[in-house]
Every structure is written in C-alpha cells, then in structure tokens.
N, C-alpha and C positions, 0 to 999 in steps of 0.2 A: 603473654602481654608484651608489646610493642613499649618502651617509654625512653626518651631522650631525656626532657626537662618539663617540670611541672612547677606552678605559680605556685609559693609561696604565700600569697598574699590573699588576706580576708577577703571573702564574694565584695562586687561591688553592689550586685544586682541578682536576682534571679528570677525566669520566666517558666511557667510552663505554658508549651502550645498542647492545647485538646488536642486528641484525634479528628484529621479534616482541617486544622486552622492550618492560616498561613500568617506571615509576621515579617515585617523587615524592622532595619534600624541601623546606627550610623556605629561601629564598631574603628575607634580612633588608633592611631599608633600605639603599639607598647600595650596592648590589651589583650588578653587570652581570653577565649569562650571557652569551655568546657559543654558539649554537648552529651545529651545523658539518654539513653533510649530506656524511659519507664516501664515498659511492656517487651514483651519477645516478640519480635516480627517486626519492630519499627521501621521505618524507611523516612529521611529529613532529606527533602530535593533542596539543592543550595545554588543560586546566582549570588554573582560577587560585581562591583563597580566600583572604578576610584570613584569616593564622593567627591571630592573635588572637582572631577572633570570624567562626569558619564559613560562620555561617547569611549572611556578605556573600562574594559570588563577581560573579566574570567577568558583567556582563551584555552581551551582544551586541549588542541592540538599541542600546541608549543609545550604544556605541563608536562604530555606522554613522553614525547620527543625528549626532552631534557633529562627522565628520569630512565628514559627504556624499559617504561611498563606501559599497564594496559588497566591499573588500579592507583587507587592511592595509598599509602598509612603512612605510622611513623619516618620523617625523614624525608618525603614531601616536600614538595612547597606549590601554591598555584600561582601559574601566572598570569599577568595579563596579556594582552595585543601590541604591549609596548614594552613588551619586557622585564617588565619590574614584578617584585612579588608580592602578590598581595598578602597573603598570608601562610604560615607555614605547621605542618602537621607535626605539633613537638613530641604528641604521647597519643597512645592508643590502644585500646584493649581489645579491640576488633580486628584488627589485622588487615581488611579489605571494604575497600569504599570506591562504589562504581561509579565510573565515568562515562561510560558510552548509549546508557539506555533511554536518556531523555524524562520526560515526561509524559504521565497519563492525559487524556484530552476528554470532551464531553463526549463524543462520540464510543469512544472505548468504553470507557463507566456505563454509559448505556447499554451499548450491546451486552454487557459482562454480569449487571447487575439489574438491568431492569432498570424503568424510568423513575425518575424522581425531581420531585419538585418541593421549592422551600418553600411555597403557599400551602403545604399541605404538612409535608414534614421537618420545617423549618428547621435548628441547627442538625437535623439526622437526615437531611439531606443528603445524597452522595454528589462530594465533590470532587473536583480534577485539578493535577497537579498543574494541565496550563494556564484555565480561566483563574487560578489561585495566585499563580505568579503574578499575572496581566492585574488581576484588582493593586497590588502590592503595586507591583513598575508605574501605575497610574499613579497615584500619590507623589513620585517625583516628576512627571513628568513623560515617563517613557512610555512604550506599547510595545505593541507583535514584532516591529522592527528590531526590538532590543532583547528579545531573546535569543539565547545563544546556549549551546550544551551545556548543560547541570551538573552538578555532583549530587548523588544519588549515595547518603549518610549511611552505614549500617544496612548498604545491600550489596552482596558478594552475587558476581551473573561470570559465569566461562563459557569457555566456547570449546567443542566438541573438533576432530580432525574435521569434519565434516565444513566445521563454520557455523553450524545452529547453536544458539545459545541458551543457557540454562540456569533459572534461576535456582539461588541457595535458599530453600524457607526455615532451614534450620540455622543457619548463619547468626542473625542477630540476637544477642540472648538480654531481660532484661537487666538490666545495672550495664550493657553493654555503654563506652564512652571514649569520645574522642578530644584533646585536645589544638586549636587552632590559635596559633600567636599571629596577632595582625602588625603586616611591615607597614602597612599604609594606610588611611582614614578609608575605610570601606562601607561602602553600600550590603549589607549584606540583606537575602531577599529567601525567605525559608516555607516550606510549607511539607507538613506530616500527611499527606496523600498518598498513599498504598503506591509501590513500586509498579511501573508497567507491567513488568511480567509475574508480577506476585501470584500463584495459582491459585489463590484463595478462591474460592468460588461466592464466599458471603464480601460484603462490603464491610472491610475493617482497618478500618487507620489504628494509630497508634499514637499514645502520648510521647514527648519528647520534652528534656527541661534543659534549660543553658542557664551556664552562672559565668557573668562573667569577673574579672579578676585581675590588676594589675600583673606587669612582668617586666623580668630585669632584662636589661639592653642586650644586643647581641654579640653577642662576644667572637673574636675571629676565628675560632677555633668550635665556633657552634656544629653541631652534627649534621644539622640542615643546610647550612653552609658550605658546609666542603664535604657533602655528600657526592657532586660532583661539578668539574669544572664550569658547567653551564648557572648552577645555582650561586657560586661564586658572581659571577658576573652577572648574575640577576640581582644579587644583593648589591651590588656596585651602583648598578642601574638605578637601586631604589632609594639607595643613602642617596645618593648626589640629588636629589629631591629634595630632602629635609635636610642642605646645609642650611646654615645662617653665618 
C-alpha cells in the first residue's frame, strides 16, 4: 500500500455509482475524494475541468512528462493545459491507474457483447464509457470537442518489448482505493464502464463509491509537492490563483 496523507476529517458526503452509471460534480478546493472499487474488476474512467473556466482540463501529456511515467499512484498530481494542478494522488492501495487507454465507444460494446437497447433492457442496457461521458459534459455545456484522455481508476494495462499492450484483470481487487486532494474547484466527470481492453467476454461494470471529506492545506514540504521540481512549480502556478 501506497499512502502519503489521508483526511482526517468525518465524510462530507457519500455516493455510490451502480455498475454502467456515470456522474459528475463540482469537487471545490481543499477537498479529498476517496474512491472505493466495491467489486473486483472495477474500472472508474475520470475527465477533470477547472470549473471556473472549462476550456482548462486534465492534460495527459504534460502529467506523464512531469512525473517520467506512463501510470499514475501515490505522489502524483494531474495537470492541467495550463499548468496548475488540479488534483493530487495523496494515498493509494492500488499502486497503478491507467492513463493511456481512453475510453470504450458504442461501437466496441456492440461488437464485444452484442446489441442492446434501453427500450427493451432499460437500466441492463450495455453502456459505453464515451456516450456516458458526452451525457455528463452536456449538462455544462460541453460536447465531443471536450474530450480529452482519461484516467482509467483501478485499471493496471503494460506494454510488452514488442509495444502490444496488455490488460491486468487481476489487478483491481474489491476494497481496492484511491485517494485525490483537489488543488482547485474542479469539474470532475466519472463513469464505472468496463475498461476498453477488459477481456471479459460478458458485459460487467462494476460498483464504485466516493466519500468525500475535508483536508488540511498543503504544506511545503508535502510529498506531492517536492516529488519533483516540475510539481513544485505546478503548485506555484496553482496557489497564485487563489491569492486574496
């Protein structure tokens, strides 16, 4: 087990998403999620947005770059397009959370599992990780233009000399959990849809619960912090936002 620092402080709140739901919500400064995979096999796809101003999200690249991986856990942080961070990975029991595999689509689900329709099979419908996004990003506003790479919660994927990649189906185990401290009022945008490369051959999402939870300020000698020199000056980047 992965752990830095963990919130102290009584739930404010907590949610469970069925397997198949999606869910967003405005997660403010100074706030921890603790994500919880109910079931073994879970997979939580995540988009991130300052809610303040949209058009700044989750950038992928600049996250890997910063940290000289190709995963996330403990010690983390994501960034945005602007260089601030939006949230940082304080504690983790999972050890590996994919970044590079995107999201499931209607087409795939189809091929994979056969057709389905919610006139017939209404919430055991099989659904996908992008139309689930896209319903969510509509509610503020956004669409297809505002998707951007995901993080893919409780799914460990490598890649072989060769370069072909390979998903872990034993990887995420239930009571599996990660904790996320938010640097800045975020958009966060979630949905429990089976990993792209999940081999499962049945149709099976998984439950997933968040509690969220006050957190004490960040201190300069935070782990996430001077992880490395880039995180440093992403946290610079993010404080000079919320002076007064």
């Amino acid at each position: 087990m992965n752990t830095l620092a963990q919130s102290t402080q009584s739930p404010l709140w907590t949610v469970r998403l069925e397997p198949g739901e999606h869910w967003s919500g405005v997660m403010r400064r100074g706030i921890s999620l603790r994500l919880t995979a109910l079931e073994q096999g879970a997979n939580l796809s995540a988009l991130m947005y300052n809610f303040e101003q949209l058009s700044e999200r989750y950038n992928m690249p600049d996250t890997l770059k910063a940290h000289h991986t190709a995963f996330l856990t403990t010690g983390c942080v994501c960034y945005s397009d602007m260089g601030r961070i939006l949230c940082s990975i304080t504690a983790d029991s999972c050890g590996w959370h994919d970044t590079i595999c995107g999201l499931s689509d209607a087409a795939m689900v189809a091929e994979r599992f056969g057709p389905s329709r919610f006139q017939e099979q209404r919430n055991q419908a099989h659904k996908n990780g992008r139309d689930s996004m896209l319903n969510e990003l509509g509610k503020y506003g956004l669409g297809k233009r505002d998707l951007v790479a995901n993080i893919n919660f409780f799914s460990r994927v490598t890649a072989d000399e060769d370069g072909a990649l390979h998903f872990d189906a034993e990887h995420c185990r239930a009571g599996a959990w990660v904790d996320l401290r938010f640097e800045m009022h975020t958009l966060l945008v979630l949905s429990t849809c089976p990993h792209p490369l999940d081999p499962n051959t049945q149709y099976q999402p998984r439950a997933v619960s968040l509690t969220a939870s006050r957190t004490a300020a960040v201190v300069s000698q935070d782990p996430c912090r001077i992880r490395c020199p880039e995180n440093t000056r992403g946290f610079q980047n993010t404080e000079r936002v919320f002076l007064t």
